[in-house]
C-alpha positions as CSV (number, residue, x, y, z in Angstrom):
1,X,0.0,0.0,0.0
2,X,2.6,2.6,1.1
3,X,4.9,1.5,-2.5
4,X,1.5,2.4,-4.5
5,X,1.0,5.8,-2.7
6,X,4.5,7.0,-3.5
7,X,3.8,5.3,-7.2
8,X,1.0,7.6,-7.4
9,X,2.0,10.7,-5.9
10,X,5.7,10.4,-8.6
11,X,2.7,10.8,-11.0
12,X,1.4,13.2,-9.7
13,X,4.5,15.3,-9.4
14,X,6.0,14.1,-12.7
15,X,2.0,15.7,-14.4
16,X,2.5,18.5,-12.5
17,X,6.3,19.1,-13.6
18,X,5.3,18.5,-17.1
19,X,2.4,21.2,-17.4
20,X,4.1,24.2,-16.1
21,X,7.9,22.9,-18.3
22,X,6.9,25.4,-21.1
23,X,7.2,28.0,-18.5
24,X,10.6,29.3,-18.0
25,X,12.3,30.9,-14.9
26,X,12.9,34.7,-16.2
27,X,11.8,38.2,-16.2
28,X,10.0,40.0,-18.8
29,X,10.2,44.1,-18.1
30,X,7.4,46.1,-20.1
31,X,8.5,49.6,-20.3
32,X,6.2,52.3,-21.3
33,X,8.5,54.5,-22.7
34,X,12.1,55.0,-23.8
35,X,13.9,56.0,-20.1
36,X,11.6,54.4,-17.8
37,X,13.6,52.2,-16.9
38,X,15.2,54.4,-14.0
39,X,12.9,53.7,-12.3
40,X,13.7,49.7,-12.5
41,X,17.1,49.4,-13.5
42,X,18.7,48.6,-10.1
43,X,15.9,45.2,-10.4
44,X,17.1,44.3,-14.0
45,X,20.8,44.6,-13.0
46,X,19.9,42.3,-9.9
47,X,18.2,39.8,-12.1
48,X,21.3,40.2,-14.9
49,X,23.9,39.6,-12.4
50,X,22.1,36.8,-11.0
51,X,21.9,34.9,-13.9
52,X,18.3,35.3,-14.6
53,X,16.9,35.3,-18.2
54,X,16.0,39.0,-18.7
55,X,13.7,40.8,-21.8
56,X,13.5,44.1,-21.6
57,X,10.5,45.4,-24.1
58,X,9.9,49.5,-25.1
59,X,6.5,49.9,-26.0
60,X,5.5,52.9,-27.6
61,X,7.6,54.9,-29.8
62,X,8.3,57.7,-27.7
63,X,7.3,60.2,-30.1
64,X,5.4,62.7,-27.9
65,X,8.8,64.5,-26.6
66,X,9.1,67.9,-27.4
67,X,12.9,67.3,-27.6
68,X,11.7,66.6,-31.6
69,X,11.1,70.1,-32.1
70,X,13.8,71.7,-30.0
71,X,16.7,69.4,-32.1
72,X,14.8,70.5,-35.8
73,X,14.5,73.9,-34.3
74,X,18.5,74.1,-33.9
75,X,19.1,72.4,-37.3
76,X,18.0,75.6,-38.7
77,X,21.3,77.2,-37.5
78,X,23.9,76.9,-39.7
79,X,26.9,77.2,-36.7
80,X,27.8,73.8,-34.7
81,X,25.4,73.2,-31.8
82,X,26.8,71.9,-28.7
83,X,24.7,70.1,-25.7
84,X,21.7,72.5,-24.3
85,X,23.4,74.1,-21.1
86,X,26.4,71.6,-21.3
87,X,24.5,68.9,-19.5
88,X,25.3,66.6,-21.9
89,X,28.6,64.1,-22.4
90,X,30.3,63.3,-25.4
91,X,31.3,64.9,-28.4
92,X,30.3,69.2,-28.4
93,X,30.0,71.4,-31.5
94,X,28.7,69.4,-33.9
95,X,26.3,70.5,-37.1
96,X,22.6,69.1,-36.7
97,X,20.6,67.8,-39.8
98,X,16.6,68.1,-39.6
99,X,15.2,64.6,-38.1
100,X,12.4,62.7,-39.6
101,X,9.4,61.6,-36.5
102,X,10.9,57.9,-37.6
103,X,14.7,59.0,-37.6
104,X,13.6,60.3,-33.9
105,X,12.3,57.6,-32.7
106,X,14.9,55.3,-33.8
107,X,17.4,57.8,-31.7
108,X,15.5,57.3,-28.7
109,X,15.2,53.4,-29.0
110,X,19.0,53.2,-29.9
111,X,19.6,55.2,-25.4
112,X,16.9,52.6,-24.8
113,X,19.3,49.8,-26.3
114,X,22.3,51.4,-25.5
115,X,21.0,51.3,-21.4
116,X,19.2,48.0,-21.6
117,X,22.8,46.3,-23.3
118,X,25.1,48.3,-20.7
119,X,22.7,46.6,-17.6
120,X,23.9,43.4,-19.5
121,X,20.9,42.5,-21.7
122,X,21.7,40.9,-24.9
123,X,20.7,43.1,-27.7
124,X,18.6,39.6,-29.0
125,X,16.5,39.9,-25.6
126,X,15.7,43.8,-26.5
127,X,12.2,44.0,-27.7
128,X,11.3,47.0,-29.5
129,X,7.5,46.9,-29.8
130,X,7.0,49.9,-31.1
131,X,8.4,49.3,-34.6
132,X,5.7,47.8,-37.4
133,X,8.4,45.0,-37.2
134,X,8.1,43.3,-34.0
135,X,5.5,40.5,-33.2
136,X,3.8,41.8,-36.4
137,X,2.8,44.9,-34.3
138,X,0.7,48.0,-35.8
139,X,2.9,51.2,-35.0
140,X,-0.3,53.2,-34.5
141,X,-1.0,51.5,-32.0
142,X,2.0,52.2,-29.7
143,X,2.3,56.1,-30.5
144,X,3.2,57.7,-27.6
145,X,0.6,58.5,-25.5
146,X,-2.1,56.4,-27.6
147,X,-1.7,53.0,-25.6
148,X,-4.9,51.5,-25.4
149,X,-5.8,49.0,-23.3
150,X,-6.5,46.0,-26.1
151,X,-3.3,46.7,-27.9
152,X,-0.9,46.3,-24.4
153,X,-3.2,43.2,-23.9
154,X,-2.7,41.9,-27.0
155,X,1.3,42.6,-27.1
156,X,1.2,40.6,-23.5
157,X,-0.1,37.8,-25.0
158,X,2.4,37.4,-28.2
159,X,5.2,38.3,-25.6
160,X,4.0,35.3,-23.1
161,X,3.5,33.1,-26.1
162,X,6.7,33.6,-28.0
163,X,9.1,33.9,-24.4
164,X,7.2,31.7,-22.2
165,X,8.5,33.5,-19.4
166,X,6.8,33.1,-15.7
167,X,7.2,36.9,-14.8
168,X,6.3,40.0,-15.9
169,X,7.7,43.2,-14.7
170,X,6.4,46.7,-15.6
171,X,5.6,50.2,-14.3
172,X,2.3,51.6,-12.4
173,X,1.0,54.7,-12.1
174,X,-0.8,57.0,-9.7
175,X,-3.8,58.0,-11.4
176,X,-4.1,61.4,-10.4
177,X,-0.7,61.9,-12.7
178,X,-2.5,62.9,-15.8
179,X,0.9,62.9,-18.2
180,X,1.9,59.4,-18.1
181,X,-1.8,57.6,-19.6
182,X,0.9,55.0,-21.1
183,X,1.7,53.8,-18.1
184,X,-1.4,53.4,-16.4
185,X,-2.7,51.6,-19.9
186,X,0.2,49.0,-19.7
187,X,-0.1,48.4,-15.9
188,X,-4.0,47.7,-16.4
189,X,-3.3,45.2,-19.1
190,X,-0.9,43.3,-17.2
191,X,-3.1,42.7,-14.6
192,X,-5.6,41.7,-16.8
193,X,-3.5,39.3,-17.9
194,X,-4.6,36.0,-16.9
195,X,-2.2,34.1,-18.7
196,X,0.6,35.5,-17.0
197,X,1.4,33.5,-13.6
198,X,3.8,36.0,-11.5
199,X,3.1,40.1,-11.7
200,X,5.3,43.1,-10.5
201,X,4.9,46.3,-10.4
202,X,7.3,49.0,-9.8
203,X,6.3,52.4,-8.7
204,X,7.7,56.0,-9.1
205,X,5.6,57.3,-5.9
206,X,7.6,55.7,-3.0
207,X,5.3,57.2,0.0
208,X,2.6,53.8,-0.7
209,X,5.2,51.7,-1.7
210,X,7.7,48.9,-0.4
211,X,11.2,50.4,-0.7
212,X,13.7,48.2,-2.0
213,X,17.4,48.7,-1.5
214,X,19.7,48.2,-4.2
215,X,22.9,47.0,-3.5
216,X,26.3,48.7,-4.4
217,X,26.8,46.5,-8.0
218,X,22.9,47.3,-8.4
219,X,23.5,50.8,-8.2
220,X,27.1,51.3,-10.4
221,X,25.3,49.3,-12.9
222,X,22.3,51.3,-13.1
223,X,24.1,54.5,-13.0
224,X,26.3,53.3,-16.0
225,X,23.2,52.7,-17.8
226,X,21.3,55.7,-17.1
227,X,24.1,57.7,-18.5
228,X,23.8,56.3,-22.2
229,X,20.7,59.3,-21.9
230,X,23.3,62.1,-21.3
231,X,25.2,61.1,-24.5
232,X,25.6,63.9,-27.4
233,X,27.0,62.7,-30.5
234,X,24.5,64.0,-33.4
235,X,27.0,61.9,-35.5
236,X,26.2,58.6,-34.8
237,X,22.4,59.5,-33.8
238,X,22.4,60.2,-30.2
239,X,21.1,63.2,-28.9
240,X,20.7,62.8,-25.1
241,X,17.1,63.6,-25.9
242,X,15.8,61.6,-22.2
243,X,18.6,64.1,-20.8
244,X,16.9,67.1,-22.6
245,X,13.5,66.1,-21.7
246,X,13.3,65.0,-17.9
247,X,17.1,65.6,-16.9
248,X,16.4,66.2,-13.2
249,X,14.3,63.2,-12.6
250,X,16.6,61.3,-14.6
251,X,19.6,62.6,-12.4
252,X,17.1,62.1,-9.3
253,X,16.8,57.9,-9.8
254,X,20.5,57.8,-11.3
255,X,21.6,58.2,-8.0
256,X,19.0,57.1,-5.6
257,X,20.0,54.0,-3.4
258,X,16.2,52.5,-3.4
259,X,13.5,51.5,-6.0
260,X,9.7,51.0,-5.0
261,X,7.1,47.9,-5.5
262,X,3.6,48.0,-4.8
């Protein structure tokens, strides 16, 4: 009797291990917008340097940052333009062309990959959702502050299918902070998500949140990372446009020793 439980219960386990084997052990973070991330980095370096399987996807294009019109206004000039206010590292005085809303975007996604590959994320594990490209996705429906609801759900869904990973990280938002919709959107979708077994969510309002400290490797890493968006080489398409844009909140989580979960 006691050889016929334990036959029966090696069954049981071996049914049990063989439903949940598509599911792998790894982290999938679902970032609203091109430099959200500082925020979170601190958690992908800590899953990175733990050897966890880390994807790292950008969802909309970015293209609501008035950063577009400030670098086409200066193209007008016909003397070399240096960083605005010097805040900038990298390569000063150099001549700016006009930028296409496409060229733009693809400047901001290349800080995104530039951060996401310098917190040790393989460029093959950098999603960029908000190209017509990835997981046959329409562009419209990740412009910059358009996220609906049914397109993040339907983007969590392809992501869960095609990675088959257990968790899914991403940002929420307070709703009385009317200028990040995007956010909000994404974090509704995720936990709408049924398919999706473990949740996170990551918070930029630490007074209802659980703080997190990062350690000191968490931190240098993150604060290598968060530099790529302080980079100025018009050249080779960087424009430190996260820099430009939201440079003291950027400086403020750069250097801040926790991050915060709901």
């Amino acid at each position: 009797m006691f050889r016929w439980r334990w036959y029966f219960l090696s069954l049981l386990l071996g049914f049990l291990f063989t439903a949940h084997a598509h599911a792998q052990s790894g982290f999938v973070y679902l970032l609203p917008h091109q430099d959200d991330e500082m925020f979170l980095a601190g958690s992908i370096a800590h899953n990175v340097q733990a050897g966890k399987k880390v994807y790292a996807v950008i969802v909309t294009d970015g293209s609501a940052s008035k950063v577009f019109g400030w670098l086409n206004q200066l193209a007008k000039s016909t003397r070399a333009v240096d960083c605005l206010k010097n805040q900038c590292r990298g390569f000063p005085g150099q001549l700016l062309t006009p930028l296409t809303i496409r060229q733009f975007i693809e400047a901001r996604n290349r800080e995104f990959i530039a951060s996401m590959e310098t917190l040790g994320v393989p460029r093959s594990h950098i999603i960029l959702a908000n190209t017509s490209s990835t997981l046959e996705a329409d562009h419209n429906s990740f412009r910059d502050g358009h996220l609906t609801v049914p397109a993040a759900s339907t983007l969590i869904r392809e992501l869960s299918k095609e990675l088959g990973m257990e968790t899914f990280v991403t940002l929420i938002s307070d709703p009385t902070h009317p200028e990040h919709p995007d956010h909000r959107t994404l974090s509704i979708a995720l936990q709408n998500a049924s398919e999706i077994k473990d949740k996170i969510f990551y918070s930029e309002d630490p007074i209802y949140s659980l703080p997190i400290k990062l350690s000191l490797a968490e931190r240098r890493a993150k604060i290598k990372a968060l530099d790529q968006y302080f980079v100025w080489n018009p050249k080779q398409g960087r424009y430190a446009i996260a820099a430009h844009s939201v440079r003291k909140l950027l400086l403020a989580w750069q250097y801040r020793h926790f991050e915060y979960v709901l």
